[in-house]
LUMGU-230678 format. One record per residue (C-alpha): z, x, y. Coordinates in steps of 0.02 Angstrom, whole numbers, plus 50000, padded with zeros to 5 digits. Last residue first. Layout:
# residues N
ZXY/...
//
This chain:
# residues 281
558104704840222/556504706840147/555934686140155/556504689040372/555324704240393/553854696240296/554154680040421/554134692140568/552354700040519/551894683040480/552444675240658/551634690440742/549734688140649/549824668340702/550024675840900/548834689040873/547474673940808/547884664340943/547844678441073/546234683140987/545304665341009/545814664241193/545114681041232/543674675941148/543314660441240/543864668241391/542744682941375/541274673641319/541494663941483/541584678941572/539934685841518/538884670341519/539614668141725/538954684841758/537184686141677/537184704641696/535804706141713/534244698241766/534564701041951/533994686242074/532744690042209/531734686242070/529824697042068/527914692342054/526794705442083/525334696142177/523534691242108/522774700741993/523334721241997/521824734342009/520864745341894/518974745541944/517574733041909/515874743341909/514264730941890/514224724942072/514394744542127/512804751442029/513064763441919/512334753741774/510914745341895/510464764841925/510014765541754/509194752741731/508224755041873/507614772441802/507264767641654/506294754441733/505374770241852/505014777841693/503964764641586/502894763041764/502734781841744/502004780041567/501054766841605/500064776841748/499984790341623/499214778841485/497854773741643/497644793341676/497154794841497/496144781041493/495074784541627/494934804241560/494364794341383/492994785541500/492384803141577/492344811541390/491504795841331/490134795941502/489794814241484/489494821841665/491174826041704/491424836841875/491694818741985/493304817941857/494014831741863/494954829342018/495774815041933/496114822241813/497184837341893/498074823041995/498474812041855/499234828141794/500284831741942/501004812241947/501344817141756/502714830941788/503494822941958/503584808341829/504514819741724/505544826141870/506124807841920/506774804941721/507834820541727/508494814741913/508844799941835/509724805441661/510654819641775/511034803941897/511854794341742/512914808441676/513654812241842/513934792741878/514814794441706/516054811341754/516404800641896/517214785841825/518314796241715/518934806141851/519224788641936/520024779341780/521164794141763/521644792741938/521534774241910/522894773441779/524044785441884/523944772142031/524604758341941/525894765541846/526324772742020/526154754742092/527454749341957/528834760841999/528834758842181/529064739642129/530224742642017/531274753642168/531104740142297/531684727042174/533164736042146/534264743642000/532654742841884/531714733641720/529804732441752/528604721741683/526674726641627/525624711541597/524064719541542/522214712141554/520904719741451/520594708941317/521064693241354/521624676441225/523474682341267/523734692441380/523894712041326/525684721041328/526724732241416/528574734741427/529474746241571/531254751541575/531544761241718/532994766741668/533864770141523/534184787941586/534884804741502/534654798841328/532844791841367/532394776141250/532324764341411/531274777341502/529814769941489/528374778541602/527454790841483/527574783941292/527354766941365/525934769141485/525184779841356/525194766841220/524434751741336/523114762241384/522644766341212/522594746841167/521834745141335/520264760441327/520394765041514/518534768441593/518014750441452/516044751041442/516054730341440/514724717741333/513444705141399/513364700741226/511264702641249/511284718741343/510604722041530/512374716641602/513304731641518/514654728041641/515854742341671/517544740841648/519224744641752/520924736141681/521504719641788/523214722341780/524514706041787/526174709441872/527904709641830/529844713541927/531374714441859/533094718041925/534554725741830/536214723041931/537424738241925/539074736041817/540244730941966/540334714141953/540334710641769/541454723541732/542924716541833/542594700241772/542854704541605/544264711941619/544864697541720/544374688341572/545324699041438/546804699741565/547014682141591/546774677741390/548044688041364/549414681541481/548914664841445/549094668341267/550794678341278/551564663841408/550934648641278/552004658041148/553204643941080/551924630841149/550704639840998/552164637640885/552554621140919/550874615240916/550614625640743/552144617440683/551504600840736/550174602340628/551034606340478/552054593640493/550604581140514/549704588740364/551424586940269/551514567840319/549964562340263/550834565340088/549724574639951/548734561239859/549094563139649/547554555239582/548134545439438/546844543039269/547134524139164/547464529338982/546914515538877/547764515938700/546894507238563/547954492638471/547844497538267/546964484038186/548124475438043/
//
């Protein structure tokens, strides 16, 4: 005879619906039980709260777009720029000088810097202060330290280019004289080579001058006011009436939320302290 195999069919034990809907209740019981406690808590967390938010002072922001000063090397093929203020540089020292936001004794200003995208020399600085009045203050004084350095920079290369000039004007001061001496030698030479290599001499000096004076015009093109583009802002600086911070309603709705979330979590802490109490007596 076969022997009958035994099938063993698996149970999943289901724990009753009803314990989850005890258990629920008891926390809606026990929250009712101390509805007073988290009111109470949450009320003074987000009055807190609100109390801060209004009378922390309001950080106001202002920005503007800054043109940094170049000169156009307009005679060369990439049309390329003598940069006054150097912007990577420039961006550095207007950092380590003006920002205050790393300062122990005052977080303020708080100024950030940085080149536009797809420019070279254009910096959005922004400015981070108790009043629009005073960002602004503190923005044209950025402003007008970069072109004092700009200006005393600017200078010392006009100098260099009229020494150049006036250099180049005294050496045609130097060959206008020799023309002269040949030419007055000329009705004294009797020797028809020597007389045609004077010719050519005063022709190469003639050249020599004309050379000069473009020297000269180049160089005075390089100084020359349509070619110079000084530090200045673009445009208008743009500023919010509005502060920036606080963001008042954020701040008291994180209180609440979290005010509400601590008086629960006190109020489940208080029921096990008192249930440990209760298992030791």
């Amino acid at each position: 005879m076969k022997k009958e195999e035994v099938k063993y069919v698996p149970c999943v034990i289901q724990p009753p619906i009803e314990d989850d809907e005890i258990d629920l209740k008891q926390i809606i019981i026990l929250l009712l039980k101390y509805k007073k406690f988290i009111f109470l808590f949450t009320f003074i967390i987000t009055v807190l709260a609100l109390i801060y938010a209004y009378t922390i002072k309001p950080i106001y922001e202002i920005k503007a777009n800054i043109q940094l000063g170049y000169i156009s090397n307009s005679n060369s093929n990439s049309n390329s720029k003598i940069y006054l203020l150097e912007p990577q540089a420039t961006m550095i020292y207007i950092i380590n000088k003006f920002d205050k936001s790393k300062d122990i004794n005052a977080s303020y200003p708080k100024v950030n810097v940085n080149i536009i995208k797809k420019t070279k020399d254009i910096l959005n600085i922004s400015v981070q202060n108790f009043s629009n009045t005073s960002a602004k203050e503190y923005l044209i004084r950025i402003v007008n330290t970069l072109k004092k350095q700009e200006n005393s920079k600017l200078y010392a290369y006009i100098q260099n280019i009229n020494s150049q000039i006036q250099i180049l004007n005294n050496q045609i001061k130097t060959i206008q004289n020799e023309i002269i001496l040949l030419n007055k030698s000329l009705p004294k030479i009797k020797d028809t080579n020597i007389y045609q290599l004077t010719l050519n001499k005063i022709n190469d000096y003639q050249n020599q001058i004309t050379d000069i004076k473009l020297k000269i015009a180049d160089l005075k093109t390089k100084i020359s006011p349509i070619n110079i583009t000084k530090t200045h802002i673009i445009g208008t600086i743009k500023q919010n009436p509005n502060p920036i911070k606080p963001k008042k309603k954020l701040i008291v709705i994180i209180a609440f939320i979290t005010g509400l979330i601590l008086s629960i979590f006190l109020v489940f802490f208080i029921e096990f302290v008192k249930s440990l109490k209760e298992q030791n007596q």
